[in-house]
MIMI-644598 format. One record per residue (C-alpha): x, y, z; residue in three letters. Coordinates in steps of 0.001 Angstrom, whole numbers, plus 524288, in hexadecimal, padded with zeros to 5 digits. Example, Ala and Ser with C-alpha at 12.3 -4.5 7.8 and 13.67 -1.06 7.14 Angstrom:
// MIMI-644598
((8300C 7EE6C 81E78) "ala")
((83566 7FBDC 81BE4) "ser")
END
This chain:
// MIMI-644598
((92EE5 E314E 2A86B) "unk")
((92EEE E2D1B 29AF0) "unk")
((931C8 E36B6 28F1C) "unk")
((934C6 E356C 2813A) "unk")
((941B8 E3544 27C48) "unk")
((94655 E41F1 27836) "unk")
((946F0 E3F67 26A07) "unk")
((94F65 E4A0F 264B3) "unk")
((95874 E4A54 27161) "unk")
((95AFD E3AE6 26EF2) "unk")
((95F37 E3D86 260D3) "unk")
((9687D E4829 26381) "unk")
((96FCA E401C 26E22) "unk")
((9716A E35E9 26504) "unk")
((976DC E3BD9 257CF) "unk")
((97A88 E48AB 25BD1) "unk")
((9880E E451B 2616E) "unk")
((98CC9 E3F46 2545D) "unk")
((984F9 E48BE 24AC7) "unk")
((98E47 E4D10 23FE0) "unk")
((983F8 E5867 23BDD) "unk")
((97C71 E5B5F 247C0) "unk")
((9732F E62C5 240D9) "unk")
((969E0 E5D84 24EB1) "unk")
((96D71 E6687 25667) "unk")
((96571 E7162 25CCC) "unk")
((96ED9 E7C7F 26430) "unk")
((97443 E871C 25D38) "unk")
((9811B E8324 25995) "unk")
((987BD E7FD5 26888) "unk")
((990D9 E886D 26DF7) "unk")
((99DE2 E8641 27749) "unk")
((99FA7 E8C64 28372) "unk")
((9AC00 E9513 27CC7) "unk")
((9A2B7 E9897 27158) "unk")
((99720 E9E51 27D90) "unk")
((9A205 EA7BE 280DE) "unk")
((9A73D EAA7B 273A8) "unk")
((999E4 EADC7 270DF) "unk")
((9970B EB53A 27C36) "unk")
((9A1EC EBC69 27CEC) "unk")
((9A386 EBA04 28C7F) "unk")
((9AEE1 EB5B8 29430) "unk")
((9B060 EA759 2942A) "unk")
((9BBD7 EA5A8 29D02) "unk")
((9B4A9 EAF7C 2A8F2) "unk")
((9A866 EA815 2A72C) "unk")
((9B15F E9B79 2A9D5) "unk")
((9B922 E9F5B 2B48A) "unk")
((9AC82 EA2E7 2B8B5) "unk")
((9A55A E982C 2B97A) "unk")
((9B18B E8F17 2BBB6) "unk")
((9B012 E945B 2C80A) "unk")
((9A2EB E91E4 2CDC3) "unk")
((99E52 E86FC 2D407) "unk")
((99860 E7CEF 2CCF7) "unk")
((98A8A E7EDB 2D55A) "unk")
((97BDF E7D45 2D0BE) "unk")
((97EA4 E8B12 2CCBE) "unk")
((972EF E93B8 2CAF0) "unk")
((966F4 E886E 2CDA4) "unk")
((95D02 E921F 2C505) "unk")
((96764 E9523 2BB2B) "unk")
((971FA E9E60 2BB0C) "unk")
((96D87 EACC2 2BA4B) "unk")
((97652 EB0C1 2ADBB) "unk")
((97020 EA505 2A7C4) "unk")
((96241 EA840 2AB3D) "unk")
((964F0 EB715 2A7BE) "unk")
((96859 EB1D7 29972) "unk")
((95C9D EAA16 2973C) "unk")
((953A4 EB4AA 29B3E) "unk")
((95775 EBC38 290E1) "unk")
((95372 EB10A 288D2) "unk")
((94752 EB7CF 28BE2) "unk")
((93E37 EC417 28C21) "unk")
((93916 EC1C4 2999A) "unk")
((93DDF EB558 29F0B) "unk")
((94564 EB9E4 2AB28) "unk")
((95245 EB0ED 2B0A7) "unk")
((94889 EAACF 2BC81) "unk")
((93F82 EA612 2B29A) "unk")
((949A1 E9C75 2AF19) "unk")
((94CA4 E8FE4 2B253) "unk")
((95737 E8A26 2AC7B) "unk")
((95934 E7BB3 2A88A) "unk")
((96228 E7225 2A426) "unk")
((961C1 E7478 293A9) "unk")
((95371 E7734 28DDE) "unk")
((95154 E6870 28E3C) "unk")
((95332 E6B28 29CAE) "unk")
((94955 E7570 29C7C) "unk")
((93F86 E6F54 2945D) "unk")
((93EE1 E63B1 29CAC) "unk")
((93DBF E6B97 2A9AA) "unk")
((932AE E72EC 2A5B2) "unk")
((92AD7 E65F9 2A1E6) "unk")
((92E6C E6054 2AF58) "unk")
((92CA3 E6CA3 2B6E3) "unk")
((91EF3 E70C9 2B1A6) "unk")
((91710 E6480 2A97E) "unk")
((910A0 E5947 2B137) "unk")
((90843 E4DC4 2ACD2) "unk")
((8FCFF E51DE 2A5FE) "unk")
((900D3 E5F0C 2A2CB) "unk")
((8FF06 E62BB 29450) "unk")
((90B41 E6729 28C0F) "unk")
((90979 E6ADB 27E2F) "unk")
((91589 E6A65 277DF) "unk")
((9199F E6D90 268E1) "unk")
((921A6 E6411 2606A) "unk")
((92A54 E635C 259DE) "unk")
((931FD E67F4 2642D) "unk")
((93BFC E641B 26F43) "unk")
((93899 E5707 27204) "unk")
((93A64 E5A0B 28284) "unk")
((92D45 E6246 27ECC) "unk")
((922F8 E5902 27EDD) "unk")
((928D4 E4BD5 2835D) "unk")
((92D47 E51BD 28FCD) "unk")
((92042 E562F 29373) "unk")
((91B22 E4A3B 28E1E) "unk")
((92421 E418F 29892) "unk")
((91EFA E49FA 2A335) "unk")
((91156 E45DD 2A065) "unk")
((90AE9 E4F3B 2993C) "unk")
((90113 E50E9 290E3) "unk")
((908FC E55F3 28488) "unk")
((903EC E584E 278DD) "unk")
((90B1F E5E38 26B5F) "unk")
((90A4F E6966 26244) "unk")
((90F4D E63AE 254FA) "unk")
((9161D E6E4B 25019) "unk")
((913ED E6FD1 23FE4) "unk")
((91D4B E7340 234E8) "unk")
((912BC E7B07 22C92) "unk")
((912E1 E8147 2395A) "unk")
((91E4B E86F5 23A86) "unk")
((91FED E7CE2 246AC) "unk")
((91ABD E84C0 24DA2) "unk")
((90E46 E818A 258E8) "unk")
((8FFA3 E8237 25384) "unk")
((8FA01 E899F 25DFF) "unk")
((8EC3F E8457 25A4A) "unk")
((8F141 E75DA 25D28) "unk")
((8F97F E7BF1 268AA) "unk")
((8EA98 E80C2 26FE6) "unk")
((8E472 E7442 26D53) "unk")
((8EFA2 E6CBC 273C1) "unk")
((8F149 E752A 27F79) "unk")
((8E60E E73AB 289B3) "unk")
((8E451 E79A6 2979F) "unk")
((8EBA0 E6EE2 29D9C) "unk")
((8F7B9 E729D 294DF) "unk")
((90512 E7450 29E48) "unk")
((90DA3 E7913 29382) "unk")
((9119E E7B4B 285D3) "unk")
((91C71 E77E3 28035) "unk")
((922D0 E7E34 274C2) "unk")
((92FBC E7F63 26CD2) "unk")
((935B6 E8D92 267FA) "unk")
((93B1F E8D4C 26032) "unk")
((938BA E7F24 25CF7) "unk")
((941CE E731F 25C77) "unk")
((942AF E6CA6 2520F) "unk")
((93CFA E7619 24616) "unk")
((941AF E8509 24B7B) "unk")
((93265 E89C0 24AA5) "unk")
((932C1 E9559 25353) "unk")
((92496 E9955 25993) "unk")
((92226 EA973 25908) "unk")
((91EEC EB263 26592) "unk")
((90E96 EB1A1 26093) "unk")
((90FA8 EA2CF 25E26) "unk")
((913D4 EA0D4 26CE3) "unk")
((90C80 EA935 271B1) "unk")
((8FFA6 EA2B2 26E2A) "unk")
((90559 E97FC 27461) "unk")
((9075A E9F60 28086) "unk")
((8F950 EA300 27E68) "unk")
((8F5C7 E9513 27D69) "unk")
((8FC2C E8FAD 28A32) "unk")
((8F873 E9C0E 2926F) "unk")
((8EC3A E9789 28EDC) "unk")
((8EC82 E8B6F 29925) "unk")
((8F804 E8F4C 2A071) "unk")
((90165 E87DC 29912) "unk")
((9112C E8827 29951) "unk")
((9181E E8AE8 28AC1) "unk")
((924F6 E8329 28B9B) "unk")
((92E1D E893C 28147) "unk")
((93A20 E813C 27C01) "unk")
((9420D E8CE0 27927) "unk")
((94FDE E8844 27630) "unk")
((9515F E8E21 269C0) "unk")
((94B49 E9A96 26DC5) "unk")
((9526D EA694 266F4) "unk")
((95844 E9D9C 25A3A) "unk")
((94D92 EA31C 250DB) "unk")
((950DF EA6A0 24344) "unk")
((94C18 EB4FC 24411) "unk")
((95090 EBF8A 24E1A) "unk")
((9444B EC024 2565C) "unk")
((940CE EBC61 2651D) "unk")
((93E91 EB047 26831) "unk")
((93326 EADDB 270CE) "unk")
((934A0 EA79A 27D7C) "unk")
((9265F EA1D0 2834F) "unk")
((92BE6 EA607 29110) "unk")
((92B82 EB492 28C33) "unk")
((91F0F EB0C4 28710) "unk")
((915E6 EA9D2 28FD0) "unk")
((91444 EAB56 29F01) "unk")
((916CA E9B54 29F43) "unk")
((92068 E98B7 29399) "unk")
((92C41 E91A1 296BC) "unk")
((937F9 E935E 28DDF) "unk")
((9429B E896E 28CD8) "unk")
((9507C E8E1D 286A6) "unk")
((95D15 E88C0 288BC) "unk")
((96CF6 E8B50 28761) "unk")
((96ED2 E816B 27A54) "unk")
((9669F E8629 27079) "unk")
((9677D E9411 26E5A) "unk")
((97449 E950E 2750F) "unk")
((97C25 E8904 270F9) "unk")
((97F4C E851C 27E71) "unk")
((978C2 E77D7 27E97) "unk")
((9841D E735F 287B0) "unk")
((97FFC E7BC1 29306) "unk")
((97374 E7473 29292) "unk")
((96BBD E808D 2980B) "unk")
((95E4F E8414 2972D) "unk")
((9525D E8B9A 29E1D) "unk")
((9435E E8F05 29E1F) "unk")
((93E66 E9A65 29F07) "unk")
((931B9 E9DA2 2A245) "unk")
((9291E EA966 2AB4C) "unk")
((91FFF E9CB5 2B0EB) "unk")
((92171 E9D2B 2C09C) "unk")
((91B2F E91BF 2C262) "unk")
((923D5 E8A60 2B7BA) "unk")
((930A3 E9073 2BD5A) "unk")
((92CEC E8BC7 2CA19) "unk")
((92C08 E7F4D 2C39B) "unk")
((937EC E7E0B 2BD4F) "unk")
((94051 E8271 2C734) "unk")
((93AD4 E791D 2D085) "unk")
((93A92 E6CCD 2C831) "unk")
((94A2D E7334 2C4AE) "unk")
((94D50 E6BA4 2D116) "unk")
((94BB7 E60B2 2CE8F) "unk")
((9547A E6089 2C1E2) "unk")
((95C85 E6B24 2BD95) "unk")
((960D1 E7187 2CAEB) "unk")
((969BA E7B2D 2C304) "unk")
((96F6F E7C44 2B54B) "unk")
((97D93 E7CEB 2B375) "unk")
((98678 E85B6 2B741) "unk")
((98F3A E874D 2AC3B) "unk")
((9840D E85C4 2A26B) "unk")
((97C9C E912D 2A961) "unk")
((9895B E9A07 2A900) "unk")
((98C34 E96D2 29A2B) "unk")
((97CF8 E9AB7 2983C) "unk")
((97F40 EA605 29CAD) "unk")
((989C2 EAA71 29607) "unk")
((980E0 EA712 289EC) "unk")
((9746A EAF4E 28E0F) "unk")
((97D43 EB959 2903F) "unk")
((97F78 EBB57 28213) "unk")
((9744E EB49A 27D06) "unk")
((9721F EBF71 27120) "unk")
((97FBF EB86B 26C05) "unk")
((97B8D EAB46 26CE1) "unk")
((96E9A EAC30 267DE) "unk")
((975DC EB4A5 25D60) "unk")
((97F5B EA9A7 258A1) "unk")
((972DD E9FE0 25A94) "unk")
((969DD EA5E1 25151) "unk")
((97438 EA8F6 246FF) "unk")
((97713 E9A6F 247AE) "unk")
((9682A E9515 2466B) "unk")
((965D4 E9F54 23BE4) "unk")
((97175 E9AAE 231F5) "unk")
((9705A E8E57 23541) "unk")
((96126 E8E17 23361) "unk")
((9632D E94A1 225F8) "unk")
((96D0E E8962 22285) "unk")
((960B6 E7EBB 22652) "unk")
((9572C E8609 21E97) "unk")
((95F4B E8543 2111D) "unk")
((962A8 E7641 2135D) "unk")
((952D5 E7530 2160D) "unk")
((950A7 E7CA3 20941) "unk")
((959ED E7592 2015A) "unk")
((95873 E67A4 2069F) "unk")
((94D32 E6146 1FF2E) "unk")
((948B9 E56B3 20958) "unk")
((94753 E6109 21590) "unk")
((93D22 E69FF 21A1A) "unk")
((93B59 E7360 223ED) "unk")
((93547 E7E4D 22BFB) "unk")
((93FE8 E8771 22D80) "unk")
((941BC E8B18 23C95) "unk")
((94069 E975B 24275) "unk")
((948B2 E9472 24DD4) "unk")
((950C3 E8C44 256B1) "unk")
((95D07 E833B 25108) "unk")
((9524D E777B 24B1A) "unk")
((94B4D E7468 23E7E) "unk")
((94248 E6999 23B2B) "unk")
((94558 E6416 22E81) "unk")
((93CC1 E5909 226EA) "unk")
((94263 E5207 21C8A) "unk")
((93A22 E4A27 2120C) "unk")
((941B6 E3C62 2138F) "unk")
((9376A E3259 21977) "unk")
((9413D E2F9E 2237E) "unk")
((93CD7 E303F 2332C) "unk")
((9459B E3C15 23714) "unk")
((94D0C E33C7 24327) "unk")
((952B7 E294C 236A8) "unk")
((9549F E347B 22E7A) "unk")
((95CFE E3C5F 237AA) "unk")
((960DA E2F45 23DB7) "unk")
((9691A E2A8D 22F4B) "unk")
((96B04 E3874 22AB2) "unk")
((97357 E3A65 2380F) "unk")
((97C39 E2DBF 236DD) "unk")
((97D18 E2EBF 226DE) "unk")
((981C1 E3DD7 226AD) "unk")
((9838A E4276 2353C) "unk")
((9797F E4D53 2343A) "unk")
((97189 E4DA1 2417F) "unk")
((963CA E52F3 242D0) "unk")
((958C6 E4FFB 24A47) "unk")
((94D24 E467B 2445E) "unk")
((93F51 E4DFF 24491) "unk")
((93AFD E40EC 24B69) "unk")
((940CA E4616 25864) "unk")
((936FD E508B 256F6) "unk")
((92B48 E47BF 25238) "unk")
((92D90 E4ED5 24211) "unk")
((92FA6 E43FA 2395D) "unk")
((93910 E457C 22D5E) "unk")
((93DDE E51C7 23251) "unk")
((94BFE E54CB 23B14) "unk")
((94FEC E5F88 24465) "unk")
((95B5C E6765 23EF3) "unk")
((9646B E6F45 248CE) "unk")
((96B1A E7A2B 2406F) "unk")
((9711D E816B 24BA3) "unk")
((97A6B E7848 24ED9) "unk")
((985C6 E7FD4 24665) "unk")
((9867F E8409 23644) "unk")
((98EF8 E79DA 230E1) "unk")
((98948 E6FAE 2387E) "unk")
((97B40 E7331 23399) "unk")
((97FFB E7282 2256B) "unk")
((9870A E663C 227B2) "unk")
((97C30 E5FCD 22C7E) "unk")
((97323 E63B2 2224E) "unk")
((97B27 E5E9B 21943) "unk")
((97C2F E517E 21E67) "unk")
((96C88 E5095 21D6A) "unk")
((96D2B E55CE 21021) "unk")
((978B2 E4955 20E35) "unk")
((96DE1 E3FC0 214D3) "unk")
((962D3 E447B 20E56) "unk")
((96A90 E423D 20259) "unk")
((96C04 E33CE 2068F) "unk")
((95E48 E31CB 20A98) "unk")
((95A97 E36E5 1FA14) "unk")
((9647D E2CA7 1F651) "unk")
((95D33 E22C4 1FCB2) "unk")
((950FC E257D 1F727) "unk")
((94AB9 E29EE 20417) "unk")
END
């Protein structure tokens, strides 16, 4: 099977470690295991002695039920069997693709977006074919161009919400025209939903499994929570037929997910009002720090996100954005991600979830190498 590299995945293995600003990054600022109990306000040594003492089996091969319990109430209707849980979204993105699409099938997927998306289906042998999201569009899918791309044949659309890289957040009428267009040929909506809940406004967010008889949500531990290190995830979805799927495909190459990370997700769900809490406060300040340097820095523009932990900014320098980010990062230490990884030229991906201070010293070391870039006349 061939596939294309994984752009943006290859450039954060190979600066991230030595970043000085990682101003890259995409979970709410990460959590330790002492800080989940802090938090939560439960009892850290029990919960050890606990654990310490079971035996290090499979454990629960569908998931563990405190886990599953938690996630449902990620939910309006999505009950705990309607879940099959994965190794990380990346996990769950890629066993949906292998569980349901087959040569031929069509997949209409949006970009910009997560790159597994579109090149995953692609490597399967599909017939894929892209929604350019606009900027004077808020980012967000024409539904005209969305009709003429999907056809009878179409197995499944793929979509981003909110979306990764520029925070555009679709509303509950927006998808559900698209639900109106697949249910029109039968077709699956696969929702990359990892930022789900990190909007900038205290309203719902949407999930397409509440929405659509054969939506399939994908969320995940790292995001939201700040638990990347439990490398946890799940889809949701009502579909009998794609549940049957999954779990049978599941065989073949997760078996189980970890015991330990399944216990600590627990824990989380269980107080997921507190997380989700300390999440939004952070994306909120932090966003509000981003807008003002996008204001006040003359060679940026953006359109400010609704959602998630990502902005896409452009700058005016005619510099391809993998040099630009390429010299900025070993002249100044400040780490972002080049628009290129994304196919948007002269733009970068800006984390600003990652923590305050960290945010503000990384702007300021672009401001510092946009400074150099004027002095050289560029």
């Amino acid at each position: 099977m061939k596939i294309k590299p994984f752009a943006v995945e290859e450039w954060m293995n190979r600066y991230e470690e030595g970043a000085k600003y990682n101003i890259a990054e995409t979970c709410v600022d990460s959590i330790s295991v002492d800080e989940l109990f802090a938090l939560t306000g439960e009892d850290k040594q029990a919960f050890l002695d606990a654990f310490c003492a079971r035996r290090l089996t499979y454990g629960d091969i569908f998931g563990a039920p405190a886990f599953k319990e938690g996630v449902s109430g990620l939910y309006r209707t999505i009950r705990p069997e309607e879940i099959v849980t994965t190794h990380g979204a990346a996990g769950a993105s890629h066993h949906v693709f292998y569980s349901l699409v087959e040569p031929g099938d069509r997949v209409v997927s949006i970009m910009p977006t997560y790159q597994q998306l579109y090149s995953i289906p692609e490597s399967y042998g599909a017939d894929v074919q892209l929604l350019h999201l606009k900027q004077e569009n808020d980012y967000l899918p024409d539904l005209q161009e969305l009709r003429q791309l999907v056809t009878p044949d179409t197995k499944m659309i793929c979509i981003n919400n909110p979306n990764n890289p520029t925070g555009a957040l679709m509303s509950r009428e927006l998808l559900e025209e698209i639900v109106a267009i697949a249910r029109s040929v039968g077709a699956y909506i696969l929702c990359d939903e990892v930022y789900r809940h990190l909007s900038q406004s205290d309203v719902w967010s949407e999930s397409i499994a509440d929405l659509y008889e054969k939506g399939i949500s994908l969320g995940s531990m790292s995001k939201v929570f700040s638990l990347a290190g439990l490398r946890l995830g799940w889809i949701a979805t009502h579909d009998e037929a794609a549940l049957a799927s999954m779990l049978s495909h599941r065989d073949y190459n997760l078996i189980s997910c970890g015991l330990f990370d399944e216990a600590l997700a627990g824990v989380a769900l269980k107080h997921k009002d507190v997380l989700l809490q300390r999440s939004q406060k952070i994306v909120r300040e932090n966003l509000a720090i981003l807008d003002a340097w996008v204001q006040r820095q003359p060679h940026v523009h953006y359109t400010k996100p609704l959602a998630g932990t990502t902005a896409l900014v452009y700058y005016d320098y005619d510099i391809p954005s993998e040099k630009l980010c390429h010299d900025m990062y070993h002249a100044t230490g400040a780490f972002v991600t080049p628009g290129d990884c994304f196919e948007q030229p002269r733009s970068m991906r800006i984390g600003y979830a990652y923590g305050k201070q960290a945010l503000i010293d990384g702007l300021k070391a672009i401001d510092d190498y946009f400074a150099i870039l004027d002095q050289e006349g560029n």
